[in-house]
DOLUMSE-660735 format. One line per 4 residues: for each residue x, y, z of C-alpha. Coordinates in steps of 0.05 Angstrom, whole numbers. Layout:
N
X,Y,Z ~ ...
END
This chain:
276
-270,172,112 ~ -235,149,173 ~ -223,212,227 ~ -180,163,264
-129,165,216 ~ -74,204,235 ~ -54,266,184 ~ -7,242,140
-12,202,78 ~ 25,165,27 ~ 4,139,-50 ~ 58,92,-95
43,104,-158 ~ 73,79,-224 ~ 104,121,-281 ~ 93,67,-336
154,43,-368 ~ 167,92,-428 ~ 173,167,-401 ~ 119,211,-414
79,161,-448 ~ 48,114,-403 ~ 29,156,-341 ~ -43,165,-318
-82,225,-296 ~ -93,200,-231 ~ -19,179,-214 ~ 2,245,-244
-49,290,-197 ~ -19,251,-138 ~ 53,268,-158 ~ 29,340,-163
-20,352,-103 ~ 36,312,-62 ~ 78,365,-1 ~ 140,315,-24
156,256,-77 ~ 201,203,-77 ~ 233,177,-134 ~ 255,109,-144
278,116,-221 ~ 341,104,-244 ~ 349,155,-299 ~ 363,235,-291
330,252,-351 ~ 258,215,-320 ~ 280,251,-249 ~ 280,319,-289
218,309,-320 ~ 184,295,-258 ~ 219,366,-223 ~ 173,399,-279
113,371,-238 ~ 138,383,-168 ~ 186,420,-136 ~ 210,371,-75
228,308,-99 ~ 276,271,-73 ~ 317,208,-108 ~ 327,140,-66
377,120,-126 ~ 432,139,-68 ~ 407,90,-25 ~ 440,33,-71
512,19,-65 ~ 550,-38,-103 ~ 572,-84,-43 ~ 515,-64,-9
454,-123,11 ~ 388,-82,-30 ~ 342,-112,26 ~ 383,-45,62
376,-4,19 ~ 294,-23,19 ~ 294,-14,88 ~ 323,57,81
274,62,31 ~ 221,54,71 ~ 248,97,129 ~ 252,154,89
188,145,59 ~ 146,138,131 ~ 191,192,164 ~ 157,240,125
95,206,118 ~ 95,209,203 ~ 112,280,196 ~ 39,295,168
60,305,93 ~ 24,278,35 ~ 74,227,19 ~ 73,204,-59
129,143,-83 ~ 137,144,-158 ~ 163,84,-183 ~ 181,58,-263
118,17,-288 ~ 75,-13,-240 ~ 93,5,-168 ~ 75,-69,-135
118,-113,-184 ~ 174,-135,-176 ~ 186,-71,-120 ~ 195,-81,-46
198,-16,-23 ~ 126,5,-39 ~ 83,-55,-14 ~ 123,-47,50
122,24,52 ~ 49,22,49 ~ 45,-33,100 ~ 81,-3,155
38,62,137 ~ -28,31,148 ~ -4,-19,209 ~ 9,58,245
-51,88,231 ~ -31,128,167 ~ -80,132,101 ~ -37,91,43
-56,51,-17 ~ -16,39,-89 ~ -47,65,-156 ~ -31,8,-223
22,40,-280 ~ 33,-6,-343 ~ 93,-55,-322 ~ 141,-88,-368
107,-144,-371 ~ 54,-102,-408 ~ 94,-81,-454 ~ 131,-145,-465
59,-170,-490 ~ 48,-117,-544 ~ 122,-110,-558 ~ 123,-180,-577
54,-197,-606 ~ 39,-246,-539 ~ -22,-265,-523 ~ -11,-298,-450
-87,-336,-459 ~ -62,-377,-521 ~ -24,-419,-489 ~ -24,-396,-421
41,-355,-391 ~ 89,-373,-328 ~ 130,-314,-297 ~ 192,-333,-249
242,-288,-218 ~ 299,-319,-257 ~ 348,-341,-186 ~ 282,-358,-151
273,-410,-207 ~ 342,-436,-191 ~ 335,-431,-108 ~ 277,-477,-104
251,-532,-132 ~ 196,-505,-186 ~ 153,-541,-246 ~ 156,-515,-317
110,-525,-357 ~ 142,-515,-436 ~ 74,-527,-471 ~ 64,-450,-442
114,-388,-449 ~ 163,-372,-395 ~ 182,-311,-373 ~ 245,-300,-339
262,-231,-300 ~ 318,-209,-271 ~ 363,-260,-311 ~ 425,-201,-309
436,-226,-235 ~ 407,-299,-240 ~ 444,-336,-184 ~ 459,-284,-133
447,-302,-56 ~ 480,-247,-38 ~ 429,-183,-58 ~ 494,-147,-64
510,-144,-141 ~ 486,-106,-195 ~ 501,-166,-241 ~ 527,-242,-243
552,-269,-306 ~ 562,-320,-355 ~ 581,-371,-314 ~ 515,-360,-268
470,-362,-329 ~ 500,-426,-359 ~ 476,-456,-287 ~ 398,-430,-315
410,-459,-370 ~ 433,-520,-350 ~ 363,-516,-307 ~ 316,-501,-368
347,-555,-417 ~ 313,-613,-370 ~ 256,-584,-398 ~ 279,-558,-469
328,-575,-531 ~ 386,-526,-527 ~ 374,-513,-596 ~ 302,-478,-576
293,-406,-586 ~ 288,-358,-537 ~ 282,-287,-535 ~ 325,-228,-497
277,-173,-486 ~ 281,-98,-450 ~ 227,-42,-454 ~ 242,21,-483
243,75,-426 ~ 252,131,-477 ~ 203,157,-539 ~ 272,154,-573
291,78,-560 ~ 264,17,-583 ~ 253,-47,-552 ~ 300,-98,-555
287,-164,-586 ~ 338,-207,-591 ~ 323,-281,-604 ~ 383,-322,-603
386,-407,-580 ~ 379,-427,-507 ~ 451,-454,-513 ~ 470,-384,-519
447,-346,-477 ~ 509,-353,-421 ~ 549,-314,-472 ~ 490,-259,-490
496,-188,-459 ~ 439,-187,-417 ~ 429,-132,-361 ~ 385,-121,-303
337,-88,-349 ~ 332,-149,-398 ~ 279,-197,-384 ~ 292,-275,-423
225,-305,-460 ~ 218,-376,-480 ~ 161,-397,-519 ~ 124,-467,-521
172,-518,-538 ~ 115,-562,-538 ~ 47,-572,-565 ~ -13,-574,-511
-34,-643,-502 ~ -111,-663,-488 ~ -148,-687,-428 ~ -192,-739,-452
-220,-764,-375 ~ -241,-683,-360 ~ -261,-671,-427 ~ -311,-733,-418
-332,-706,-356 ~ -346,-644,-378 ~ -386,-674,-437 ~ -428,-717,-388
-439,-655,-356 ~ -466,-621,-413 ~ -514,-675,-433 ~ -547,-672,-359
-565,-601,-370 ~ -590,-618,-442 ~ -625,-675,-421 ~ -664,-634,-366
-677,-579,-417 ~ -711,-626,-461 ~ -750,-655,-400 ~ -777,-584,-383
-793,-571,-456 ~ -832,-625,-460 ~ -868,-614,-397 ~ -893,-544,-425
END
């Protein structure tokens, strides 16, 4: 242990994504031994269930404000998060499936921590992405798996490869420079789709998908044409899969390569054999 560090700590750990179900006993004997919790969930009912574990937790939901950039609200986020961490407290962030994707707050959080002299490190939760893979029988070594925040995709100039599946997040506000809205529309999705047809038929099936955060609910799987998906209802929470639209093709120059390769290390285990 480091007796430099200043007292004071913080831990981001991950709820999972469906409540009650997916957390660990190590993330939940943080949330408990913590002196204060933040929550960043969305949903009262999860924010109740974790007031049954500690008695001081405190929502950043009120941080976010429609009209309002989110890279604020992350930065008042963080503040809140290191003013008690700098007060001495045991500092714990709980955060809806894994706490480092696809969540600013905590890798920064835990940055600014340890660049001041303060104990800090993240503990994994099961992400969507997990449960995307169960949920829809996925098995991302098949045929290999690409994952793109959906407006990053459109901001700069990426490759896609469609002889793997594509993952799409965040396609509910696809298109938005602003980090202001909770949402874009049709109009902003026809300009991803206009995107992914260079690369597949419009006809080609793709699938809506969102991870049940409640024992009660289900996961949605919608699959529905590319060509449609301007017009689908898809929210924040909804994450877009497209699966091969083609078949791998073979590399006959590193496949020979790899065969000379092979007979080398035959050819010098037949030389020492015979040698023996």
């Amino acid at each position: 242990m480091d007796d430099n560090r200043l007292p004071g700590s913080l831990v981001c750990v991950g709820l999972g994504m469906t409540l009650g179900s997916h957390l660990g006993p190590l993330a939940r004997s943080h949330i408990e031994q913590a002196d204060v919790v933040f929550a960043g969930v969305s949903d009262g009912v999860v924010e109740l269930w974790l007031h049954k574990m500690h008695a001081d937790v405190r929502s950043l939901q009120p941080y976010y404000r429609e009209g309002k950039s989110r890279m604020q609200t992350y930065r008042q986020m963080v503040e809140a998060i290191l003013t008690e961490v700098r007060a001495g407290k045991k500092v714990c962030g709980v955060f809806y499936g894994h706490p480092g994707v696809f969540a600013w707050a905590p890798h920064k959080s835990i940055a600014v921590a340890r660049s001041e002299g303060y104990a800090a490190h993240m503990e994994p939760g099961i992400s969507a992405e997990d449960c995307l893979y169960a949920d829809l029988g996925i098995d991302p070594g098949t045929y290999g798996c690409q994952h793109y925040e959906a407006s990053q995709l459109l901001f700069y100039q990426r490759r896609i490869d469609p002889t793997a599946y594509l993952v799409l997040w965040q396609v509910g506000l696809v298109g938005d420079q602003s980090l202001a809205r909770f949402s874009t529309g049709p109009a902003y999705r026809q300009v991803l789709v206009d995107v992914l047809a260079r690369d597949y038929p419009l006809e080609h099936e793709v699938i809506i998908y969102r991870t049940p955060t409640l024992p009660i609910q289900s996961a949605r799987i919608e699959r529905i044409a590319l060509a449609a998906l301007p017009q689908a209802d898809v929210s924040m929470a909804d994450t877009v899969v497209i699966p091969p639209a083609r078949p791998l093709l073979a590399n006959p120059e590193i496949r020979a390569r790899l065969a000379a390769l092979d007979q080398v290390k035959q050819d010098q285990a037949d030389a020492a054999l015979s040698e023996s």
